[in-house]
C-alpha positions as CSV (number, residue, x, y, z in Angstrom):
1,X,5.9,-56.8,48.8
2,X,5.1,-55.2,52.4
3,X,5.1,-56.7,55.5
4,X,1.2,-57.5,55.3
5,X,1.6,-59.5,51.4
6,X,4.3,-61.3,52.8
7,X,2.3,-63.3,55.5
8,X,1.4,-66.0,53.1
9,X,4.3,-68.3,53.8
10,X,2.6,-71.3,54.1
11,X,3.0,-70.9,57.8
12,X,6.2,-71.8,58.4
13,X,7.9,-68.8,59.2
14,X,6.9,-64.8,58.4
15,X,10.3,-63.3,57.0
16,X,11.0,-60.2,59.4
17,X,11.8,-56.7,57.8
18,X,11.1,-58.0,54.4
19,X,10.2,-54.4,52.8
20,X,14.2,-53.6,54.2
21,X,15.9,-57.0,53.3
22,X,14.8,-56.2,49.3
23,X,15.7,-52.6,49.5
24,X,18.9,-52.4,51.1
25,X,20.1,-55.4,49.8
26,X,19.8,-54.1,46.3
27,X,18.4,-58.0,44.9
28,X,16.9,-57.1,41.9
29,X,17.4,-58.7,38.2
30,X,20.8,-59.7,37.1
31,X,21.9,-60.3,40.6
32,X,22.4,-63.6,42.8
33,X,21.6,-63.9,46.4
34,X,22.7,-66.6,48.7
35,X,20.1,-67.0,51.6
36,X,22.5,-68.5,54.2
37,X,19.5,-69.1,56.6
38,X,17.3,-70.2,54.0
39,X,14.0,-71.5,57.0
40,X,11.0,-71.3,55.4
41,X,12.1,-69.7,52.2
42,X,10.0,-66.0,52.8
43,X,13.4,-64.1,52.1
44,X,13.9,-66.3,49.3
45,X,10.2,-65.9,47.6
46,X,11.1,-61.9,48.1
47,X,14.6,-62.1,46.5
48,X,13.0,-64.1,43.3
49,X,10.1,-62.0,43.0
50,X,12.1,-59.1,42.6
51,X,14.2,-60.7,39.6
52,X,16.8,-62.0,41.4
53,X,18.3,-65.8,41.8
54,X,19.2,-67.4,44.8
55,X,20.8,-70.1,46.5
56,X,19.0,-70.9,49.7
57,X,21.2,-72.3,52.5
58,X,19.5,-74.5,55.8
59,X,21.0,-77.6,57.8
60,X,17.5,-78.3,58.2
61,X,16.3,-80.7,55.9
62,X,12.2,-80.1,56.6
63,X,13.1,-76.5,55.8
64,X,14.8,-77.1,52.9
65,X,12.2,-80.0,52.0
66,X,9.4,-77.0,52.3
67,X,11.0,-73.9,51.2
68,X,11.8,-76.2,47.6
69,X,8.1,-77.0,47.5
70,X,7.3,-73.4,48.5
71,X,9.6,-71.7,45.3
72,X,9.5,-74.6,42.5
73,X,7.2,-72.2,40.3
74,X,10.5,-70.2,40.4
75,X,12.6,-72.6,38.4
76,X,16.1,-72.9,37.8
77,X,16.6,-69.6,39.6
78,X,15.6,-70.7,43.3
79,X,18.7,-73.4,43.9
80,X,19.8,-74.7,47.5
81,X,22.4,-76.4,49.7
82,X,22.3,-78.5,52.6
83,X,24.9,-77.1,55.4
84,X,25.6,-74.4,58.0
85,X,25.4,-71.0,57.0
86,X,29.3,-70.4,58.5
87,X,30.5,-73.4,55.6
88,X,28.9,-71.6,52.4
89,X,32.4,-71.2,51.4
90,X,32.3,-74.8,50.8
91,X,29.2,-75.0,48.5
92,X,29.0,-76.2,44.8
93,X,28.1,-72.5,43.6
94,X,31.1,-70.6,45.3
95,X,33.7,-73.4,44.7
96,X,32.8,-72.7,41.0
97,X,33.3,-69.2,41.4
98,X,29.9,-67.8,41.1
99,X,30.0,-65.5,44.0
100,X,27.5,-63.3,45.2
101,X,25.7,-60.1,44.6
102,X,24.2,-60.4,48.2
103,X,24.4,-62.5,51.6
104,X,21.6,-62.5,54.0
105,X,22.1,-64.0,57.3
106,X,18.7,-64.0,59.4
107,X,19.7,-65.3,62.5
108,X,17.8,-66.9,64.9
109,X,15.5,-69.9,65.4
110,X,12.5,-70.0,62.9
111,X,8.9,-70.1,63.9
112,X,8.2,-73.3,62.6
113,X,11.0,-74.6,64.9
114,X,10.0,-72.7,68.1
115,X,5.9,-74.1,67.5
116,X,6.9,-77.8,67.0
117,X,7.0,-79.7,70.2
118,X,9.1,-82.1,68.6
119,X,11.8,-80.5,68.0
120,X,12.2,-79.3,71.5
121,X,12.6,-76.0,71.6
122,X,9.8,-74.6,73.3
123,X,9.1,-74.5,76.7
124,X,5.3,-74.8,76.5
125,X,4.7,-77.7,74.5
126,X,6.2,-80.9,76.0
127,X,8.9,-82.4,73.7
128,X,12.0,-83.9,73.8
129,X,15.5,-82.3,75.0
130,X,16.5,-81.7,71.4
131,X,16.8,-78.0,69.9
132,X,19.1,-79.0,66.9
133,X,18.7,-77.0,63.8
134,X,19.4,-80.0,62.0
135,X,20.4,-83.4,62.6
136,X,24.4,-83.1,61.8
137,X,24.9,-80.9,65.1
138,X,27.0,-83.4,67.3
139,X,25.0,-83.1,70.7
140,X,20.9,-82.1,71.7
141,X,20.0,-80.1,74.4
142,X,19.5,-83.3,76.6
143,X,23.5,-84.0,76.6
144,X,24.1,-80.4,77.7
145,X,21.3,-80.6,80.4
146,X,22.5,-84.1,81.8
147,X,26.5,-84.2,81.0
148,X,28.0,-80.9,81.2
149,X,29.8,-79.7,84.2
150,X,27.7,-77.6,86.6
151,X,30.2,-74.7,85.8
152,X,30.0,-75.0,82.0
153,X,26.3,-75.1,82.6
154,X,26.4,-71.7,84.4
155,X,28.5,-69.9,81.9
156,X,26.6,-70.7,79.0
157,X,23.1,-69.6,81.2
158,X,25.1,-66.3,82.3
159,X,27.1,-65.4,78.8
160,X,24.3,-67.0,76.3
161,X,21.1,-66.2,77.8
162,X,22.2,-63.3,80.0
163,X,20.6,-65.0,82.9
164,X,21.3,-63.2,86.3
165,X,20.7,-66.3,88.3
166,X,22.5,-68.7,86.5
167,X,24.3,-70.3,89.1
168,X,21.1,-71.6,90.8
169,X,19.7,-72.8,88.1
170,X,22.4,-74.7,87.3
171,X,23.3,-76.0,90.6
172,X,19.5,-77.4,91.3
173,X,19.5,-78.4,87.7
174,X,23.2,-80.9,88.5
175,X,21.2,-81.9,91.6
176,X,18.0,-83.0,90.2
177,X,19.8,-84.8,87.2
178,X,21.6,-87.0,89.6
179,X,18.3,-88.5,90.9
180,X,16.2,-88.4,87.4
181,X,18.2,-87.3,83.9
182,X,15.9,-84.6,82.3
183,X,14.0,-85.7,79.4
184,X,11.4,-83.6,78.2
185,X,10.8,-79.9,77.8
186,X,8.4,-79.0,79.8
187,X,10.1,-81.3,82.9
188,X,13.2,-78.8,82.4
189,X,11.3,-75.8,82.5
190,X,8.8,-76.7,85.2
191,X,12.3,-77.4,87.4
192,X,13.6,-74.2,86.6
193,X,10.5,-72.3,87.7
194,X,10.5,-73.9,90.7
195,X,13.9,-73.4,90.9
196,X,13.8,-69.4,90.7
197,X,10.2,-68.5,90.9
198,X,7.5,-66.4,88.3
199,X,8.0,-62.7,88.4
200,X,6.2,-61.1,85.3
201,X,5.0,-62.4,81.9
202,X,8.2,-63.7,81.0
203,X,8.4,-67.2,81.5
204,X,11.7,-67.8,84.1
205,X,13.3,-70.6,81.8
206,X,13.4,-68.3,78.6
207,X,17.3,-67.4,78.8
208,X,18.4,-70.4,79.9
209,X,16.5,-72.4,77.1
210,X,18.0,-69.9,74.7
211,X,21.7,-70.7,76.5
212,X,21.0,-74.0,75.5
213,X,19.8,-73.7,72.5
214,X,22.8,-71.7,70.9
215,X,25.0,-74.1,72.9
216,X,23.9,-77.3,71.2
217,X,23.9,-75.5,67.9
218,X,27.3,-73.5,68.1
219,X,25.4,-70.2,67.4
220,X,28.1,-68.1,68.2
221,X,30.9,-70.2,67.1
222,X,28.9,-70.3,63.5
223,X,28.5,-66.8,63.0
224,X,31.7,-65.9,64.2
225,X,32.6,-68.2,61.1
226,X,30.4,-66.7,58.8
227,X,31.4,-63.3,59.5
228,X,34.8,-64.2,58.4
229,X,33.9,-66.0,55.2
230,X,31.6,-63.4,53.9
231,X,34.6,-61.7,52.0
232,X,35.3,-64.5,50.2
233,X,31.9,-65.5,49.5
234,X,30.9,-61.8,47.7
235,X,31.8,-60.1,44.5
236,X,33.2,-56.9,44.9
237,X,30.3,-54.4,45.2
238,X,28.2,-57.1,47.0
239,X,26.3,-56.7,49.7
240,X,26.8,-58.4,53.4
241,X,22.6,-58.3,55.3
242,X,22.7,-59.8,58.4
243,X,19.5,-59.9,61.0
244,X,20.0,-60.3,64.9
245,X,17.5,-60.7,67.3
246,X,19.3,-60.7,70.4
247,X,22.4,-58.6,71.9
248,X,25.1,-61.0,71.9
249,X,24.7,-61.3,68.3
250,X,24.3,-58.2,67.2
251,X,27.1,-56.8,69.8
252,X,29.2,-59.5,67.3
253,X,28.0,-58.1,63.7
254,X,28.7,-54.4,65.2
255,X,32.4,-55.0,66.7
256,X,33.1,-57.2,63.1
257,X,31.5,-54.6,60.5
258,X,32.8,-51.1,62.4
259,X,37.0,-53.1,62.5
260,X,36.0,-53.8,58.9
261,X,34.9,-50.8,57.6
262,X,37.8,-48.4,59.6
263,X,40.5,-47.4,57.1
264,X,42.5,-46.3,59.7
265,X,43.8,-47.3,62.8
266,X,45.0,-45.2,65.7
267,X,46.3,-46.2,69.6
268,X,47.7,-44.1,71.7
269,X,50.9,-44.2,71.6
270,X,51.2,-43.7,67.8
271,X,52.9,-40.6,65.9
272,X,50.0,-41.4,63.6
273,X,47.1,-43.7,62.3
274,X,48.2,-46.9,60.4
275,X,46.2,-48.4,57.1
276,X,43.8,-51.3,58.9
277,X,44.5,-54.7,56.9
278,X,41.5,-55.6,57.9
279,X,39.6,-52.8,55.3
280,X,37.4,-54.2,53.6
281,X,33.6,-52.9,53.8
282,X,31.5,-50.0,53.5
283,X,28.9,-49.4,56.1
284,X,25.7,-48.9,54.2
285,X,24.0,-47.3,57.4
286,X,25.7,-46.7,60.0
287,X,22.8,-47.4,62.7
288,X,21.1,-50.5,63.0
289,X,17.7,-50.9,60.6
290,X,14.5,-51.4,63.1
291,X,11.7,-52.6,62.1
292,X,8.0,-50.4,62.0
293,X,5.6,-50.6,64.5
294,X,3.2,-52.1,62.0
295,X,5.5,-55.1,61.2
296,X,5.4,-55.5,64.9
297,X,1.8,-55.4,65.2
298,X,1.6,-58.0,62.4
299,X,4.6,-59.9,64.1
300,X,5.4,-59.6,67.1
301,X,8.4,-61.8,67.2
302,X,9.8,-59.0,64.3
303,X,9.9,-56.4,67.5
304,X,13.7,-57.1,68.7
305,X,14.5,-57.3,65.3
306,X,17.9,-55.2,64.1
307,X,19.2,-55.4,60.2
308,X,23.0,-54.4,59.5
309,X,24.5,-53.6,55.8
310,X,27.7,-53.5,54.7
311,X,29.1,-53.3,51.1
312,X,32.3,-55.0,50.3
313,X,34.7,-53.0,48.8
314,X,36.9,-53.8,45.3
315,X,40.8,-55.1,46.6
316,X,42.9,-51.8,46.9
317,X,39.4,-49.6,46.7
């Protein structure tokens, strides 16, 4: 299926680099695939059309809710669990054993979540100070805005979004807060504007909405998790896919598959290199996979886009 075929989604969410995902995870007959970010199911419907079953994975329960709608003609092969993509260890299909033939991680918020006002994501449609990816995560965006410490506030704006003037946007948002708690989406990112100013198309509270966004929903903390399980959750042979969007991720996924997939060690300081006990992948390609310039002009969200694919390797390999 190309890029163009795989628009029809229902319009939830367009799955980005979908020709890649199929090809270089190998998902064909014969082979299960957990989806660990299972969102609107467009990975999923690729995975089963090419032969393949599949577990799809989303804390979200509307996504789940529509992507089972979306692949029911599928049958017994499309399955799912409710939970975080770092706790698959923990579901049903792996406790029995049945390990996988592939893991795809597509990181990220979905589309449908960034459009809906409600969930409070977006920062031009009024909502409220949510931004959960599902309703087990223990705090909203409206706790982190109001309660945290002006300091937390400005490492999370400087490490998460990468936002050179973090410490005034935190400081007038600590102010403001003590007069009038924010409430709303668009009251947060009107403040913030005023705070800092417009310079560009880019609207000025983009990194700090994504700070707060991977803050109330432990992005980091949960792929971090992930990363480690992955292992555990493949057969030997299988096939670890994971899609970033931004650098902080990806910078993570690098560092963790290049350690992984180093046989040796060396430091200076050593007669010689020592085995690395953390050996256990094969890079698949050793540069991040981009996607075209006619995905992009289909889907423009696809353009930061960067797939990475390792293969784990047999114990002892």
């Amino acid at each position: 299926m190309s890029a163009a075929e795989a628009r029809s989604d229902g319009g939830y969410h367009l799955p980005v680099l979908p020709d890649e995902v199929v090809e270089w995870s190998g998902a064909g007959p014969d082979t299960f695939v957990i989806d660990g970010t299972l969102g609107g199911g467009g990975h999923s419907e690729l995975f089963l059309k090419a032969g393949a079953r599949v577990m799809g994975v989303d804390r979200d329960p509307e996504a789940l809710a529509h992507a089972r709608a979306r692949l029911a003609a599928f049958g017994a092969r499309f399955t799912w669990w409710e939970g975080n993509f770092s706790k698959v260890i923990d579901s049903p299909a792996i406790q029995s054993g049945d390990l996988a033939d592939v893991l795809l991680m597509d990181l990220g918020v979905s589309s449908r979540q960034l459009d809906s006002a409600a969930r409070g994501f977006s920062f031009q449609k009024d909502g409220p100070l949510d931004m959960r990816m599902g309703p087990s995560s223990p705090r909203t965006a409206a706790d982190v805005v109001n309660t945290w410490p002006e300091a937390d506030l400005v490492k999370i704006f400087f490490e998460f979004g990468e936002e050179p003037k973090a410490r005034r946007i935190a400081a007038a948002i600590v102010k403001r807060r003590a007069v009038r708690p924010f409430t709303t989406t668009l009251d947060l990112a009107g403040h913030i504007e005023q705070t800092i100013g417009r310079h560009g198309r880019t609207h000025p509270a983009t990194r700090a909405f994504q700070a707060i966004r991977m803050a109330v929903n432990e992005e980091l903390e949960s792929l971090a998790a992930a990363l480690e399980a992955a292992p555990s959750v493949l057969k030997p042979g299988g096939r670890l896919c994971i899609i970033t969007f931004h650098s902080l991720e990806d910078r993570m996924v690098k560092r963790f598959l290049r350690h992984r997939s180093t046989e040796f060690l060396d430091e200076p300081g050593w007669p010689e290199p020592r085995p690395n006990p953390d050996y256990q992948f094969r890079l698949l390609s050793r540069k991040a996979i981009a996607p075209t310039a006619a995905e992009i002009s289909l889907n423009p969200r696809a353009r930061s886009a960067k797939l990475r694919v390792a293969q784990l390797l047999a114990p002892n390999a």
